[in-house]
KEPA-629623 format. One record per residue (C-alpha): x, y, z; residue in three letters. Coordinates in steps of 0.001 Angstrom, whole numbers, padded with zeros to 6 digits, always signed. Each point is the difference from the previous one (the first is absolute). Layout:
<pts>
XYZALA ...
</pts>
This chain:
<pts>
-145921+172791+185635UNK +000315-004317+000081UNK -002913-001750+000934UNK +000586-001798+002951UNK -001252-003278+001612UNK -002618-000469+002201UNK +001586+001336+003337UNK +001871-002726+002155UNK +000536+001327+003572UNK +003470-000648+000236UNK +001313+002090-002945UNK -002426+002983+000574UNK +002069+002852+001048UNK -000603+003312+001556UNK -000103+002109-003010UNK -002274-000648-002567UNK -002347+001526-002957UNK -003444-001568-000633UNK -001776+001144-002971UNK -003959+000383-000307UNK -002412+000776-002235UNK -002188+001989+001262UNK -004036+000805-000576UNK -000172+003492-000444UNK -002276+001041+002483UNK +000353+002503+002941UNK +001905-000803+002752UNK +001422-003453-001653UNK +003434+000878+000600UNK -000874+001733+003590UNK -001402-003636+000925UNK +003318-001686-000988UNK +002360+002271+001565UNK -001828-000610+002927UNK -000073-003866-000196UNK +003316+000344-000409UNK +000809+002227+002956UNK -002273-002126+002235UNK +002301-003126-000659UNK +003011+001838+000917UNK +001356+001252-003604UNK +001767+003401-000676UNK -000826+001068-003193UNK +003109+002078-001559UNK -001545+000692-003434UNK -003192-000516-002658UNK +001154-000094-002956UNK -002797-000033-003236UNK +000602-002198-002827UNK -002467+000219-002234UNK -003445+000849+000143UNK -003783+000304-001761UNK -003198+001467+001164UNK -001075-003187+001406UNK +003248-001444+002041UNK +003871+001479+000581UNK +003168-002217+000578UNK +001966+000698+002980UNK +003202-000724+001758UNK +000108+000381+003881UNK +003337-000163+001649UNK +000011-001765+003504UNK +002021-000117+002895UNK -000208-002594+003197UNK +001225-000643+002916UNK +000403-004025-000461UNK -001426-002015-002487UNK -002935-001491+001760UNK -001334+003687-000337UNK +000991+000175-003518UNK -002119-003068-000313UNK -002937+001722+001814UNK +000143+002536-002456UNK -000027-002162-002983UNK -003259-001595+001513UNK -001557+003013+000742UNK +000781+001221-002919UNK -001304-003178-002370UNK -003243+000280+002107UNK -000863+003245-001247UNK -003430+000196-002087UNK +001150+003574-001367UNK +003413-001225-001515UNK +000751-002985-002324UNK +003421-001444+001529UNK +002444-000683-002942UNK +003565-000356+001196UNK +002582+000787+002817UNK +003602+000192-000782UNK +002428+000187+002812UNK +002335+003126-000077UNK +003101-002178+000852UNK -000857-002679-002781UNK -000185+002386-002614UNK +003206+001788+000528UNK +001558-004123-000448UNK -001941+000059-003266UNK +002685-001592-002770UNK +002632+000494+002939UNK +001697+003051+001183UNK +003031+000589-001562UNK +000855+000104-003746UNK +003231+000310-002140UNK +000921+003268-001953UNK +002482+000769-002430UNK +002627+003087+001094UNK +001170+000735-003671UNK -002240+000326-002847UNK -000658-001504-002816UNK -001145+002539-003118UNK +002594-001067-002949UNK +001986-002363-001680UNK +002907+001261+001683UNK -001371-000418+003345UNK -001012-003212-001022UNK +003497-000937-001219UNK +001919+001047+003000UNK -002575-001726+002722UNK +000071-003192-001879UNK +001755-001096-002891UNK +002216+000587-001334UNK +001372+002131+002634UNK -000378-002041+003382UNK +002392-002268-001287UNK +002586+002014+000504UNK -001138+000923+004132UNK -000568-003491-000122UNK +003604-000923-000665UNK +001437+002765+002079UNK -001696-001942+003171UNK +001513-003241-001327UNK +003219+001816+000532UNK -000511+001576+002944UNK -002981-001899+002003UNK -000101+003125+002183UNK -000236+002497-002228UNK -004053-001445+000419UNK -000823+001905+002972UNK +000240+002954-002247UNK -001105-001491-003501UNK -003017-001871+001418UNK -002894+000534+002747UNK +002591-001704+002115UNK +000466+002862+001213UNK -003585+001353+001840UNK -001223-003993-000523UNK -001373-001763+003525UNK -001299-003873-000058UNK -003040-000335+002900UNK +000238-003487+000557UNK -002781-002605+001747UNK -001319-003721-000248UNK -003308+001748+001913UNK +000587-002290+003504UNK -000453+002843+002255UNK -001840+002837-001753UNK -000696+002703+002547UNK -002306-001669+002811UNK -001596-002268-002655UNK +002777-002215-000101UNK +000947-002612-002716UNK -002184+000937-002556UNK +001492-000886-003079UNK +001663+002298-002894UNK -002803+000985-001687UNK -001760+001652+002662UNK +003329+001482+001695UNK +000280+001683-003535UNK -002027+003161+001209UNK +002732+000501+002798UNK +002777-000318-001807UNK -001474+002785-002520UNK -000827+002165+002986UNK +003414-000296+000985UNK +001678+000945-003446UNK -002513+002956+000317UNK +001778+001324+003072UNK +003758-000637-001437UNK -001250+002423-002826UNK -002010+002742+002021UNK +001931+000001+002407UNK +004010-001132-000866UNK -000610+000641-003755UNK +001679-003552-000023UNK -001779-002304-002884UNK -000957-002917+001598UNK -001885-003156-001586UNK -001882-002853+001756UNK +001005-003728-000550UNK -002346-002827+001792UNK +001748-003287-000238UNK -002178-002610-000137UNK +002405-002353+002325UNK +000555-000348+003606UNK +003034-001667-000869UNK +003264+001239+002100UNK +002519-000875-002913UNK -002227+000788-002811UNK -001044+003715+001375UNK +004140+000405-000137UNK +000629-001269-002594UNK -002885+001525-002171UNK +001136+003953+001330UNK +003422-001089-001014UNK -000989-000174-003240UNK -002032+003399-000039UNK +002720+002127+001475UNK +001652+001190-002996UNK -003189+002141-000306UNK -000378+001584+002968UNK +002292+002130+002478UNK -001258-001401+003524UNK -002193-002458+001204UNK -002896+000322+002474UNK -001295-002858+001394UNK -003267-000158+000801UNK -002735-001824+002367UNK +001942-003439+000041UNK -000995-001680+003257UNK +002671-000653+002589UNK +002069-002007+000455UNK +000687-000654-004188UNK +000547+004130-000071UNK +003356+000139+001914UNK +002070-002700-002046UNK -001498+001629-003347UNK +000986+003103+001667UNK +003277-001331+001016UNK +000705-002010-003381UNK -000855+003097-002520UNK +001965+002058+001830UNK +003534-002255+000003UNK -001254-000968-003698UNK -000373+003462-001512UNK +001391+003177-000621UNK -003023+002542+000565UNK -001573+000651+002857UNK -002400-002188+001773UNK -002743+001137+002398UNK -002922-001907+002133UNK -002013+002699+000605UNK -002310-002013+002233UNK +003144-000495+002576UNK +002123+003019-001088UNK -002610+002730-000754UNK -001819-000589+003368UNK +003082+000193+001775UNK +001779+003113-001631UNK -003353+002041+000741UNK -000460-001211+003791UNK +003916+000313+000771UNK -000924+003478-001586UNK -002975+000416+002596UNK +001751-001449+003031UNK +002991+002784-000753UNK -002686+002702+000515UNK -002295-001638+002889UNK +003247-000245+002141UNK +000709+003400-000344UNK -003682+000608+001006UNK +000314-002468+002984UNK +003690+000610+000994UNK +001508-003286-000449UNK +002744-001369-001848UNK +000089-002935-001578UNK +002839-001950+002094UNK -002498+000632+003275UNK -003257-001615-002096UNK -001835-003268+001524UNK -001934-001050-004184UNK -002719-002541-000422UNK -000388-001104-003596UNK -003132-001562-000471UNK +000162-002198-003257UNK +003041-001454-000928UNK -000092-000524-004001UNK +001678+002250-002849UNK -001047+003349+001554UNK +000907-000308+003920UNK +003045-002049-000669UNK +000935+003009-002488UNK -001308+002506+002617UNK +002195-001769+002980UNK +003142+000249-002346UNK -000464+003972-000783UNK -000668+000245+003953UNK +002845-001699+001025UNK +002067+002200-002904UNK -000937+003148+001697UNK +001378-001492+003483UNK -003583-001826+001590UNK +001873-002615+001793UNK -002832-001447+001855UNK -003040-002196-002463UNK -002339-002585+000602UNK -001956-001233-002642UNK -003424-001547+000461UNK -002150-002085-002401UNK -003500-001516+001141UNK +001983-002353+002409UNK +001909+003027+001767UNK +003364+000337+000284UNK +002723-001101-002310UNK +003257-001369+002039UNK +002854-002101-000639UNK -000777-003426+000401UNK -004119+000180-000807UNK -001331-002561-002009UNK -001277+000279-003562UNK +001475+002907-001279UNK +000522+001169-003732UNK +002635+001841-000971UNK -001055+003638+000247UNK -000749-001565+003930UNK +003342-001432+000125UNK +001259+003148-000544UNK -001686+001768+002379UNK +000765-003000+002731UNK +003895+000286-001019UNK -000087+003953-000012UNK -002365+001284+002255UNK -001271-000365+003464UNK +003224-000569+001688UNK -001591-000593+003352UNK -002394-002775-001375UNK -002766+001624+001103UNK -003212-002386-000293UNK -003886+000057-000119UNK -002930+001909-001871UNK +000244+003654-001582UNK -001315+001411+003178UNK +002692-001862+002256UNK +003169+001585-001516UNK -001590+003139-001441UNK +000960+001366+004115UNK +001999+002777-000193UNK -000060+000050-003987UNK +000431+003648-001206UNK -000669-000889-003822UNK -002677-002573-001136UNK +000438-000629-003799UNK -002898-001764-001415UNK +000311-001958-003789UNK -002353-002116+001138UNK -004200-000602+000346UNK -002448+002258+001054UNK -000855+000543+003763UNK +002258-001739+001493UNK +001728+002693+002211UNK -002388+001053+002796UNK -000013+003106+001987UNK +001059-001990+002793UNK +002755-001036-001291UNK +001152+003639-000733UNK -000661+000635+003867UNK +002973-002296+000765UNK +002334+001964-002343UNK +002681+002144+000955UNK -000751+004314+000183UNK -001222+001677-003710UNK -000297-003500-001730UNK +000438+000311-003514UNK -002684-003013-001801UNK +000259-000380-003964UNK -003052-001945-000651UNK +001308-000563-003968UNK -003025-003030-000371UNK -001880+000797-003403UNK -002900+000805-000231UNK -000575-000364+004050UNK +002972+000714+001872UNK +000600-002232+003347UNK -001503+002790+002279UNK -002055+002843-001839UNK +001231+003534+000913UNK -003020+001358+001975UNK +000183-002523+002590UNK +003935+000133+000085UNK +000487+003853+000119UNK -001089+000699+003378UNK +002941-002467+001146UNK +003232+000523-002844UNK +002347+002349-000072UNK +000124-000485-003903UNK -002476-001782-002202UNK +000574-001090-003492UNK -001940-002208-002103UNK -000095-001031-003845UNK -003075+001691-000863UNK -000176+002990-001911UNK -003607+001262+001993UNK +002275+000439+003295UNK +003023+002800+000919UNK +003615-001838-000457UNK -000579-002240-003527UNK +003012-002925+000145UNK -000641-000051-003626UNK +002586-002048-002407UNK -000691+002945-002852UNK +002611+002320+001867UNK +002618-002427-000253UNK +000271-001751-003215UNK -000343+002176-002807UNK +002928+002255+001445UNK +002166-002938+000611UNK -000320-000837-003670UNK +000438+003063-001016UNK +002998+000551+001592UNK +001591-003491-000531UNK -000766+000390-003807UNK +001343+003208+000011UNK +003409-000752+000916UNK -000356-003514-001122UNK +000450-001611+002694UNK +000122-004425-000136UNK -001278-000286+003315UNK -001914+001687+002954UNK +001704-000299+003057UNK -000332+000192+003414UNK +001019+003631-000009UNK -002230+001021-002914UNK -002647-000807+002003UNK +000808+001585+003093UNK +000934+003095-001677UNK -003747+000091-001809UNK -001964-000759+003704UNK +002591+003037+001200UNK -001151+002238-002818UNK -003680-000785+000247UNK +000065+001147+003854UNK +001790+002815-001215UNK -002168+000741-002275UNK -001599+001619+003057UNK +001856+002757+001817UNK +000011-000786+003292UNK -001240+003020+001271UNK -003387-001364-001670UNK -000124-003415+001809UNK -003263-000873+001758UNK -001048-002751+001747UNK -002519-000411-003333UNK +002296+001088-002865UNK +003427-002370+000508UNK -000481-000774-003567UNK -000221+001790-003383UNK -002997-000093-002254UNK +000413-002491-003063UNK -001070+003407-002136UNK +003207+002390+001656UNK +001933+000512-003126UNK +002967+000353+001619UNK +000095-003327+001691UNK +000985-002355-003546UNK +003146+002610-001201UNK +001437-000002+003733UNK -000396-003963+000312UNK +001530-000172-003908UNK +002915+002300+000746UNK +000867-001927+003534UNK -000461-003303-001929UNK +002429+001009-002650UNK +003014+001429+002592UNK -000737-003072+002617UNK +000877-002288-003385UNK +002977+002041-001091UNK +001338-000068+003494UNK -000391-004059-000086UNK +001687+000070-003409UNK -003045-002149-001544UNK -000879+002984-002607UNK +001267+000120-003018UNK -000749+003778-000651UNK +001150+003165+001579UNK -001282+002733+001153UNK +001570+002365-002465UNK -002338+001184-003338UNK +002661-001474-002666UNK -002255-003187-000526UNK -002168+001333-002011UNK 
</pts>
């Protein structure tokens, strides 16, 4: 266990060990369970690590409900007169302890011959068969399997431009899920730029390595022409997961809710709240399944043709959306709405507004970590209720999405994802739940259902063979 500093509010979590030494007399670890209780703290284990007839060594696992109560414990803890206070280490810090993710080797290496054939002289022959045929490297290299997760760290989750050191955990986290989940191999690169041209330019240059390209937590409005750019400029797949992801899995949820609510998507009245990467992808997917009718909202209210001061993801939505100009706050022109899709900031969808919606509203509150109206205030009023949160029913959560996609658009190695691709992998996510199933609380698949990645894959793979951007079939003779 690492020694860690002296405990700074802001980075104390909600699951924690402290260790103690404590004075071996009766009832010294009865008084600091109960300290600990008092403050709020849920003990899940005491573990002993080492011990002598005058003091023992022990670890006590915590639990909180927030961190000012983890803090309460520490202090209650440190005032103890039966227990000498040595260390805490938070749970969540340790598992980031020299990162998360390591390389392995898939072929040993026990003899000379081994040796030979990995490296030299032998690879010079695999070498030269790629200089002869460059795409013979998708099945002499990790190629192949190989994902880039791109960011410059300037919008990291809700913490926003942090920098590429410190989006460096994220990026890891997300390589974790391409492996557990899409058995893709995925590696994080943090560019330490926020220059348009130079971000193009510099995964360019890296592609040769890898077999698609995710793009990561680049702030709006830079992400759609890197977007854009990579995609004209290379021949693998390239994938904003921040726009695309979020809109594959609520396309996916919207399929379901309107079977719950009995709607169809040509009849919808759709509020987007938050018009950057996400609910500019989101409107697109919408309007791809047949929503004709979107507004989109940022603080100022609605975006229309002709409104001053608008970037481009705005300009979009003023030249695509909102055909009857409809002006004024979020509550003016969320009348009659029957789908409220928030990418946006926390509370700002109130229960009055959902009161002037049309019959069953369906509200995706996608805001991380607080969505724009939290679900026990919203439920009484909603037909459907969705947020990004994994501690409510109906989890809009990116992980369903892009490790399948990957999957499947290495598999048949495809050079793009299209339009089509995606649909096809929000159609088998919704499908992922037979519909005799639905519920007004379980639209969505769980992130763990383990049949959710090979359906998405297998769609993926036939949606790009029926847009003629793979480059392998379906049959078994590739191998």
């Amino acid at each position: 266990m690492s020694n860690m500093p002296t405990p700074v509010q802001e980075n104390l979590g909600t699951n924690f060990i402290i260790r103690l030494k404590l004075f071996n007399k009766i009832g010294s670890l009865a008084v600091v369970t109960r300290a600990i209780a008092d403050a709020g703290g849920d003990i899940g284990a005491i573990d002993l690590v080492r011990s002598t007839k005058e003091e023992s060594v022990r670890d006590i696992s915590i639990s909180t409900e927030n961190t000012d109560v983890s803090q309460a414990v520490l202090d209650a803890v440190r005032a103890l007169d039966v227990a000498e206070f040595i260390h805490y280490s938070d749970r969540t810090f340790l598992m980031h302890l020299g990162g998360k993710i390591e390389i392995a080797n898939r072929t040993p290496l026990k003899t000379r011959d081994d040796l030979s054939m990995a490296y030299t002289p032998g690879v010079a022959r695999v070498c030269m068969a790629i200089h002869n045929d460059p795409a013979s490297a998708y099945n002499l290299t990790i190629k192949k399997n190989t994902v880039a997760v791109v960011s410059d760290g300037t919008a990291v989750l809700g913490l926003g431009d942090i920098g590429p050191e410190a989006a460096m955990p994220v990026m890891e986290g997300k390589c974790m899920l391409f492996k557990h989940f899409g058995e893709v191999d995925a590696f994080p690169i943090c560019l330490d730029t926020k220059d348009t041209e130079e971000i193009i330019a510099i995964v360019k240059a890296l592609a040769p390595t890898f077999g698609g390209i995710n793009l990561e937590d680049i702030s709006a409005p830079r992400c759609f022409e890197i977007e854009s750019r990579l995609k004209e400029e290379l021949d693998i797949p390239v994938f904003h997961d921040d726009q695309h992801g979020t809109a594959v899995v609520s396309t996916a949820a919207l399929i379901n809710a309107l079977k719950i609510v009995d709607k169809k998507p040509e009849d919808l009245k759709v509020v987007v709240m938050g018009a950057g990467a996400a609910g500019t992808a989101c409107s697109k997917m919408a309007m791809l399944l047949g929503v004709k009718n979107i507004i989109g909202c940022d603080r100022q209210g609605a975006i229309y043709e002709g409104r001053d001061g608008l970037n481009e993801a705005k300009q979009w939505f003023a030249e695509n959306t909102n055909q009857d100009k409809e002006k004024g706050s979020l509550s003016d022109v969320i009348k009659g709405a029957d789908l409220f899709i928030g990418v946006s900031a926390p509370g700002v969808l109130t229960v009055d507004d959902i009161k002037q919606m049309n019959r069953d509203p369906i509200v995706f509150a996608m805001a991380n970590p607080i969505p724009e109206i939290m679900p026990d205030i919203a439920l009484p009023h909603v037909g459907v209720m969705a947020t990004g949160r994994s501690d409510f029913p109906n989890q809009i959560n990116n992980v369903l999405c892009f490790p399948g996609i990957f999957r499947g658009a290495l598999d048949c190695m495809a050079s793009s994802i299209t339009e089509n691709m995606k649909m096809a992998a929000a159609e088998a996510i919704a499908s992922a739940i037979p519909e005799s199933h639905l519920l007004p609380d379980y639209i969505i698949p769980s992130v763990f259902d383990p049949n959710v990645v090979p359906a998405v894959a297998e769609a993926v793979a036939n949606a790009a063979r029926a847009d003629g951007v793979a480059r392998k079939g379906s049959s078994e003779d590739d191998e």
